[in-house]
C-alpha positions in Angstrom: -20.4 32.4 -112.5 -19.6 34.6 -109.5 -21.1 35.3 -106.8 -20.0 38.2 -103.9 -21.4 38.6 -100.0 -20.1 41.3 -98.4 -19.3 40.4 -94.4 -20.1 42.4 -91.4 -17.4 44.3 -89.7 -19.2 42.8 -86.4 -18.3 39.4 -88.1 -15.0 39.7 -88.9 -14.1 41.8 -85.7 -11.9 44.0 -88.3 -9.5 41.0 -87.9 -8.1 39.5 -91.8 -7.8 36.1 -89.4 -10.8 35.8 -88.3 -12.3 36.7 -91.8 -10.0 33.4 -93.0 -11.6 31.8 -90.2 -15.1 32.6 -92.1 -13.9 30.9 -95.2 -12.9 27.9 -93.1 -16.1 27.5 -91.6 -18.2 28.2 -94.7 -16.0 25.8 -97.1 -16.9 23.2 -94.6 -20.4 23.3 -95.1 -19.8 23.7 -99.0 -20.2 20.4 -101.4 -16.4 18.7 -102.3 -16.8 20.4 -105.9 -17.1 23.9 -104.9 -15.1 24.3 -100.9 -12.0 25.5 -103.6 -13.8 27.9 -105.0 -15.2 30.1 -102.1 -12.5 32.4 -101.0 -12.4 35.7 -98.7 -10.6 39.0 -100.2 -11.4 42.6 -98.6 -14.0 41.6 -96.5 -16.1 40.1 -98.9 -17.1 36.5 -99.4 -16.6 35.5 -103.0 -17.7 32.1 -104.8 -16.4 31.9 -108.4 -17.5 28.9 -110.0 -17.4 27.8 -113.4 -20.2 28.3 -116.1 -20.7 24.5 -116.5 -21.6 23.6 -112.9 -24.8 25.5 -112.7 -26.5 23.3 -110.0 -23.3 23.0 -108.4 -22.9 27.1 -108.2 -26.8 27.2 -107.1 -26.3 24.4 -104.2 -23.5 26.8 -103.5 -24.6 30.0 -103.3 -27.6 28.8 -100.8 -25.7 26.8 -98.4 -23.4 30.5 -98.0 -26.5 32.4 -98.1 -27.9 30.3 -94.8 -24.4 30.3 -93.3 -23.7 33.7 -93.4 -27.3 34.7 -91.5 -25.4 33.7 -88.1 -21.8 34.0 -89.0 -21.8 37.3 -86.0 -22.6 34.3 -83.5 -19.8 32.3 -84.8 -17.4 31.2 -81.5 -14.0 32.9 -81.9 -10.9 30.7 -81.9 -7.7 31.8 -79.8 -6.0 32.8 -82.9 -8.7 35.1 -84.2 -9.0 36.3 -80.9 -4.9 36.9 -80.3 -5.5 39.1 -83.4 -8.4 40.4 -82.6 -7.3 42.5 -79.7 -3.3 42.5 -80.6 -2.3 40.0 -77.3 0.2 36.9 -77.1 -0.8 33.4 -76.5 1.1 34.0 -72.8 -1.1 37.0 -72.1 -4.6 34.7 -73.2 -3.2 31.8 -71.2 -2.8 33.9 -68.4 -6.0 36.5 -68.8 -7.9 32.6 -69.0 -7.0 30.4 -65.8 -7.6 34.7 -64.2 -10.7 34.7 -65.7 -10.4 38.2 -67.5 -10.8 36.4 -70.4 -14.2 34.6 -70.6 -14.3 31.1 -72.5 -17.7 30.1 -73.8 -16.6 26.3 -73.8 -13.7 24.3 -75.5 -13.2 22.8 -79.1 -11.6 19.9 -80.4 -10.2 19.1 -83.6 -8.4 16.1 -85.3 -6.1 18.0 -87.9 -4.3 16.7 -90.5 -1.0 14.7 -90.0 -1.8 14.8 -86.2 -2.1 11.9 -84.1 -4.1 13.4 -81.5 -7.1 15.9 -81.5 -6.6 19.1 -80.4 -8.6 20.9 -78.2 -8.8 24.7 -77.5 -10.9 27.3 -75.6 -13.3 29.0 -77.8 -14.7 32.7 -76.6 -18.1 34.4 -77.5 -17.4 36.9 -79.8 -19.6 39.6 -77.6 -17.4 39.1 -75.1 -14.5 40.0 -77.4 -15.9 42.8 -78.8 -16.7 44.5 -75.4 -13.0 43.9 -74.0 -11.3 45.7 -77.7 -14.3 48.3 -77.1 -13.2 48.8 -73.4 -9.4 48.4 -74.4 -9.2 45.9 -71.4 -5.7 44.1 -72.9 -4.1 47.4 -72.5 -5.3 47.8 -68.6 -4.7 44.5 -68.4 -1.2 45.0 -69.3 -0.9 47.9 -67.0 -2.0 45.6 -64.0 0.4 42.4 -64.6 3.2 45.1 -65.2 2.8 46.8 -61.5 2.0 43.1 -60.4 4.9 42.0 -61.3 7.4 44.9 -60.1 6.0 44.0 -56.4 6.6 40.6 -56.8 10.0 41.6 -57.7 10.3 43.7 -54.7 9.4 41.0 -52.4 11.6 38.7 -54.0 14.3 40.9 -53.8 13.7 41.7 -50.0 13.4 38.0 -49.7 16.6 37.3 -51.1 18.2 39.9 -48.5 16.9 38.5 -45.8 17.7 34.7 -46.5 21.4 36.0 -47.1 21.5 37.9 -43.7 20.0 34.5 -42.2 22.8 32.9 -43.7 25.5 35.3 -42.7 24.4 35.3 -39.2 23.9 31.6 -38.6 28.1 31.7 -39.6 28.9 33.6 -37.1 29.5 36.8 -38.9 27.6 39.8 -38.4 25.9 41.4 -41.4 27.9 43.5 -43.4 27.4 47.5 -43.1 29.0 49.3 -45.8 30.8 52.3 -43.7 30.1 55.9 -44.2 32.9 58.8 -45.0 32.5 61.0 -42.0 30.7 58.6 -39.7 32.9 59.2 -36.7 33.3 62.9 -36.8 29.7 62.9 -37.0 29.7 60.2 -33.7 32.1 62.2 -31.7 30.4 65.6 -32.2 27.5 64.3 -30.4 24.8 64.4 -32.4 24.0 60.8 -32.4 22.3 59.8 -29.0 
């Protein structure tokens, strides 16, 4: 028996990870007999169980049924949401502690062969939608870019005059590179 719901592109945010993050969700809600048998290909939701396990197909197909009427609301995870709008973890650990990047709340989870839990920023996936609609990441970008050429540029000028600190507090004077011509230029007068 087989059984085919067809999700929303405002689910799935057009992204294949957060449509795997869909199947994750929904095989947590399914009974042990049939999580194996729910699987996401194309952007549809498919359970294919066999003939035998009628109640077990029926139990199933509800349980999906009710899950998939607020699947749109459905927090998104920082991976679906580094796919979602094509950014590294850097740039969503950054664009977070800035604030560009709105978190809804955190997460935790104990996975498998994990001592500890781990827990993660979730974000609404409203929020997510309006910064790919906007193409934010891409100003975003634009900004740390020229951000971080100043902050080069008064490293740099830093760096100078630390050296010429240095250089002085030696004794020596700072070093001028000399110029071809200087002195004719000095003893036609046109310095003053």
């Amino acid at each position: 028996m087989r059984a085919i719901w067809r999700l929303s592109p405002s689910a799935t945010l057009g992204s294949a990870v957060r449509a795997k993050g869909i199947q994750r969700e929904i095989r947590f809600k399914l009974p042990l007999a049939a999580r194996k048998c729910a699987t996401v290909e194309a952007g549809s939701l498919i359970l294919q169980i066999p003939e035998s396990d009628v109640d077990v197909f029926d139990a199933a197909s509800m349980t999906i049924s009710k899950s998939l009427d607020n699947i749109d609301a459905l927090p998104v995870i920082p991976r679906e949401a580094e796919d979602i709008l094509a950014i590294s973890s850097r740039e969503r650990h950054k664009w977070i502690k800035d604030g560009r990047l709105r978190s809804i709340g955190t997460r935790t989870v104990k996975l498998r062969g994990r001592s500890k839990a781990v827990t993660f920023h979730v974000f609404d996936p409203r929020h997510i939608e309006e910064l790919l609609d906007g193409d934010l990441p891409a100003v975003w970008r634009e900004q740390d870019a020229l951000e971080a050429a100043e902050n080069r540029r008064r490293a740099a000028g830093k760096a100078a005059r630390t050296r010429a600190a240095k250089a002085q507090s030696k004794g020596k004077p700072p070093q001028r590179q000399e110029l071809d011509g200087w002195y004719t230029f000095n003893d036609e007068g046109l310095l003053r």
